[in-house]
N, C-alpha and C positions, 0 to 999 in steps of 0.2 A: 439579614443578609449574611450572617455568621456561619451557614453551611455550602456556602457557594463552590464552586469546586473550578478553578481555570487551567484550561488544559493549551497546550502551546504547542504548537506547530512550523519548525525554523527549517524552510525551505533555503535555495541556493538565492535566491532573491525574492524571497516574501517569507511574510510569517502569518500564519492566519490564528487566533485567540478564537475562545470560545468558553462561553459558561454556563455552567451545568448545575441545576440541584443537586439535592444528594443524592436522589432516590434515579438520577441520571436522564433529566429531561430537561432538553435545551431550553437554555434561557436566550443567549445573546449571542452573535459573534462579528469578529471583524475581519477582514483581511487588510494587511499591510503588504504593497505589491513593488514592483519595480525599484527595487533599493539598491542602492549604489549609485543610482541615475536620477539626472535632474530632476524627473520628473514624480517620483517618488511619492505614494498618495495611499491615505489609509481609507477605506471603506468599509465601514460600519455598515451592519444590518440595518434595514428598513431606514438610513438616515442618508445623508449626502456625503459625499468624499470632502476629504480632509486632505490636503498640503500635508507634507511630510518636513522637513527640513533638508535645504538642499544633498544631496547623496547621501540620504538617512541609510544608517547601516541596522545592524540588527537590533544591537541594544537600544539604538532612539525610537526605531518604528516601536518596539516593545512598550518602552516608556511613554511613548506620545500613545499606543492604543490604550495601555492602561490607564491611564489620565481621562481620554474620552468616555470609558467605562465608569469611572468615578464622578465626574462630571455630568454625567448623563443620568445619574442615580441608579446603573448598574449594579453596581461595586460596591463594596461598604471600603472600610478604612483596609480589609486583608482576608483574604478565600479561607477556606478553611484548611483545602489544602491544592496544589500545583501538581498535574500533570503533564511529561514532556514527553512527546514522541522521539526516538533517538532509534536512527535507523539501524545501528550495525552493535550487538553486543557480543560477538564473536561464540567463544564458548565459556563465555564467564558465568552468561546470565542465563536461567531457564525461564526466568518470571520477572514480573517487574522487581523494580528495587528503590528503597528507602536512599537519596540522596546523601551521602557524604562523602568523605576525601576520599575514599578507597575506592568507591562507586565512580567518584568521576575521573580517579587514576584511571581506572580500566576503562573508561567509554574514550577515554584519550589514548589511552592502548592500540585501540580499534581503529584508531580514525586513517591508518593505514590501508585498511580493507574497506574504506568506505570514502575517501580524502575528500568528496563532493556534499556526504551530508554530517559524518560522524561534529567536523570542526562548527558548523552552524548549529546545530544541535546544542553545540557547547554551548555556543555563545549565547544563546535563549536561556540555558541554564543559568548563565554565569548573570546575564540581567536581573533576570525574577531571584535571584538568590539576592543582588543589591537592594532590590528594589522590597524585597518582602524575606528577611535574614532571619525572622524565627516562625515563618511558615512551612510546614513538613511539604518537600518535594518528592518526586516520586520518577523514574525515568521507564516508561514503557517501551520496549525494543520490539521492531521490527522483525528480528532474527528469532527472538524465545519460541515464538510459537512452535517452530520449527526442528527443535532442539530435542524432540523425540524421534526424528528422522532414525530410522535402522544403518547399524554401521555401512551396509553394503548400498545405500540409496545414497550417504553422506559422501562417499569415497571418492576423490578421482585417481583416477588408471593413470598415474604421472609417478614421479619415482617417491617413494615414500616421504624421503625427508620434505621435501619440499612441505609434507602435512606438520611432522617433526619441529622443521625450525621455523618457518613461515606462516605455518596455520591456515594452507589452502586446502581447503575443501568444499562439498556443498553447504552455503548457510541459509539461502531464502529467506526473502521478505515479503511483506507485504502480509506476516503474520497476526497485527491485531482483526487483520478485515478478516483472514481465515478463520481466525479462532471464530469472531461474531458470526460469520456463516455458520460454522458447526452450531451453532448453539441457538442461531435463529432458526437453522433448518429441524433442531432436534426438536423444539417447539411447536412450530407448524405439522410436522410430521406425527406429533404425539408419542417420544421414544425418547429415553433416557440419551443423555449426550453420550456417555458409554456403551451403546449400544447403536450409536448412529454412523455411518459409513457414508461420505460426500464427494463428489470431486467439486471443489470450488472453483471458479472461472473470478479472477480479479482483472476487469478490465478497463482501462482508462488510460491515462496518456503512459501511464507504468500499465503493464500487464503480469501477471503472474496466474499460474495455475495450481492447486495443492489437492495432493490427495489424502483424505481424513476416514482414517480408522477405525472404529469407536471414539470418536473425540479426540483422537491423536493426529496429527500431521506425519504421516511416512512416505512422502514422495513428495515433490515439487520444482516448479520448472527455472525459478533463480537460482544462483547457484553462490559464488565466491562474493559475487558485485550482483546487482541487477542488473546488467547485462546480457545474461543469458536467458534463454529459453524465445516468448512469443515472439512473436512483431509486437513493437509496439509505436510510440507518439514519433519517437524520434531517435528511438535505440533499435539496434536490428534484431535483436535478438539473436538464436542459433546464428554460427556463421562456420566455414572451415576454419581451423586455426592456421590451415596454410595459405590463409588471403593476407596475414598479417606479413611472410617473406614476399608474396607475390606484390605486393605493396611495396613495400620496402625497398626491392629491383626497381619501382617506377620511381623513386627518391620522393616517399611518404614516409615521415619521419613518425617513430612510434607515436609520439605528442600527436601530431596529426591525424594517426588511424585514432586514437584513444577518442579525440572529438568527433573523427569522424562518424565512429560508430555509436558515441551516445548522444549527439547532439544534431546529425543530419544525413541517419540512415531512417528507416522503421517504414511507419507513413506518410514520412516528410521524406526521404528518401527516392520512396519508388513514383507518388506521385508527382513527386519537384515542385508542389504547392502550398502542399497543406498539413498539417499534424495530427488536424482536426479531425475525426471521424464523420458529424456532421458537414463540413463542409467538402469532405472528400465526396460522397455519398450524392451529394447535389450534382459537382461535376461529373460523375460517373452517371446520373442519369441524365447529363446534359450530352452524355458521348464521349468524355474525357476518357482517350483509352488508358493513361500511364493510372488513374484515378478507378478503373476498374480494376487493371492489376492490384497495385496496395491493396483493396476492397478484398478480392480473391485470394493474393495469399496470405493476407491476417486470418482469415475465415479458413481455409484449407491446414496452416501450422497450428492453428487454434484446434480444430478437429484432432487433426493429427496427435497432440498432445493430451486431448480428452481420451484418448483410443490409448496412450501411453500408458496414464492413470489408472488404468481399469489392473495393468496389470498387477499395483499393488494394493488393492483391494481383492479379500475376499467376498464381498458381495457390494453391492451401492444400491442406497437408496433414493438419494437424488442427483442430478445435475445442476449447481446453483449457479447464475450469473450476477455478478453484481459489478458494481463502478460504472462511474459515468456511462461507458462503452455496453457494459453490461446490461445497466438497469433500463437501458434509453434506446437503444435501436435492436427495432424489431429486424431489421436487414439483416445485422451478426447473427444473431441467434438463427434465422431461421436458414441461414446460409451454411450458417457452421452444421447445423442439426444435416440439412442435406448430405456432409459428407459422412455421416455418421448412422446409415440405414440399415449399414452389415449388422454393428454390434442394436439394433432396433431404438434410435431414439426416434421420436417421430414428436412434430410440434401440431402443438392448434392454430390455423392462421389467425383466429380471431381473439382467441386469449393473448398471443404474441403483441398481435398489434396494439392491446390494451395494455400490454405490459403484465398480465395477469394481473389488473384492479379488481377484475368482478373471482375472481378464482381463488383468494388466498396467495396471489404469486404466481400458481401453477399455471405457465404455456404449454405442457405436453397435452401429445392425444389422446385418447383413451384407451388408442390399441400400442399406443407406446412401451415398453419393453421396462423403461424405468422413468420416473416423473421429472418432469425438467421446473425448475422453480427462477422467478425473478425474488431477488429480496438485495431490496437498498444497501447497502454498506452501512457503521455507524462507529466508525474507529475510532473519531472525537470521544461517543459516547462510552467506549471501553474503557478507551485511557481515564477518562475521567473516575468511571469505576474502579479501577486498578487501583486509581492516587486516591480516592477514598478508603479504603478498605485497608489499604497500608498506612496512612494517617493517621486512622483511627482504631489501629492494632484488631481491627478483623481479618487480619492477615499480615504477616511478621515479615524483617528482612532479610531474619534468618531462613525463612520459606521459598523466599523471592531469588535469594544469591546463591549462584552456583557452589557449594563449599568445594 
């Protein structure tokens, strides 16, 4: 069990663990859910839920999964090496990075631009660093991917300094899942990842859209926060920036628009029920009209957005969907493809419906203009490669760290 690899994932109330061979093929995982709250319960793969300790916070649910892994003869006595997800690395980072003081100065740097995930992030760090203090860690950033964006895709049209002294700009996330597209689709497709051109569709209760260049990231639809761009679970995504005075006049205090918009706008929002994609979908063919809206305009901004991407591409070879939302309803895709007949995508009803099982992936039609591909997501299984390969000096800090 000495090449084990655990990769961690410190959400705003869960953490979900997972462990990885080396060669990056799932072994285990848990999720630790509802934390802060009574009820608080760890769920382990294939076994039964586990009691947490009352308003288990981060570092106990960490502790108690880790123990269950050991316990269970997961785990040996210590992985070989720890990878963490850490959503925001500003522009420090382009690649992951070997864990130390400097490393986690700056991911606390960040946690300004990100205040919801940067500080739990830490705190997964600062656990598994008690718990396992001469295991090599590793911090995978959400933002790297993104970090070869072109100055004029990164820019926002606001007065300069504010990039100057505050470091607004475009960052996007959701780049370990874009990287594994580029590099799943360059695979299926039979083409060098530098030579591969994508728009990726990340869809799930986050949403993000990225458009890939030869293997590069130069457009994408988050922006400073994840906030911006689709509809998604419960963020609105796009919105005018002058709703936020219009607000304001009706005595919506900033703090209130700030929840408002990431916590119970998107799909929970327009339908007033659900977050769910799958449960939206149900009511909307039961007649729910607010439940068709959501449904329509996720699917219509969604479009909208692919039609954006095109234009920083010079040519594309697939259209990928993936996430929950992505890999799982055949409704988005074939909705979204609909508004999308000018630039020629066109789907197969019957590959869709399967998900493309029997095709490689591929739902497009034959007279389709460019191939639409389903392919899972596998961000656990990145991170996990990332903190291998930096562990075990197949890839240096010095590589990994912005100089």
């Amino acid at each position: 069990m000495d090449d084990q690899i655990l990769v961690v994932n410190c959400g705003s109330s869960s953490v979900k663990i997972a462990l990885f061979n080396r060669s990056g093929e799932p072994l285990v995982s848990a999720l630790a859910e509802k934390l802060g709250q009574q009820d608080a319960r760890l769920l382990p793969e294939g076994a039964e839920a586990v009691d947490l300790p009352h308003k288990a916070d981060h570092r106990q649910s960490l502790a108690a999964a880790i123990e269950w892994l050991q316990d269970n003869g997961h785990l040996g006595n210590a992985p070989l090496a720890i990878g963490h997800r850490v959503v925001h690395g500003g522009e420090a980072f382009h690649q992951a990075a070997l864990l130390d003081d400097d490393v986690i100065r700056a991911i606390e740097d960040c946690a300004s631009l990100a205040p919801l995930h940067n500080p739990v992030n830490l705190a997964g760090i600062e656990a598994t660093l008690e718990l396992f203090p001469t295991v090599p860690q590793v911090a995978v950033f959400d933002t790297a991917f993104h970090q070869t964006l072109p100055r004029h895709a990164w820019l926002y049209p606001v007065p300069k300094r504010f990039y100057t002294d505050w470091g607004v700009r475009r960052y996007g996330f959701h780049g370990t899942s874009h990287h594994y597209m580029a590099e799943e689709a360059a695979r299926r497709l039979g083409k060098p990842l530098s030579e591969t051109s994508i728009i990726s569709a990340h869809l799930g209760n986050g949403c993000s859209i990225t458009a890939v260049r030869d293997g590069r990231s130069v457009d994408t639809s988050m922006g400073l926060t994840p906030l911006e761009g689709l509809v998604m679970g419960t963020r609105s995504g796009d919105v005018d920036p002058g709703l936020f005075d219009f607000l304001a006049s009706k005595g919506i205090s900033p703090e209130q628009t700030h929840r408002i918009l990431n916590r119970e706008s998107g799909l929970l929002g327009l339908s007033g029920t659900t977050s769910d994609m799958r449960n939206l979908l149900t009511s909307a063919r039961d007649g729910d009209k607010d439940s068709e809206d959501a449904f329509e305009v996720f699917c219509f901004r969604l479009a909208r957005y692919i039609g954006a991407m095109m234009v920083s591409l010079d040519r594309l070879d697939a259209l990928v969907f993936t996430g929950g939302i992505g890999e799982n309803s055949a409704e988005v895709r074939a909705r979204t493809a609909e508004h999308l007949s000018l630039p020629g995508f066109r789907i197969d009803p019957s590959s869709n419906n399967d998900h493309g099982g029997t095709r490689n992936g591929t739902v497009s039609a034959a007279d389709s203009r460019f191939k639409i591909l389903v392919i899972p997501t596998r961000e656990e299984a990145m991170i996990a490669r990332e903190a291998v390969a930096l562990a075990t000096g197949e890839a240096t800090a010095n590589q990994s760290k912005n100089q």
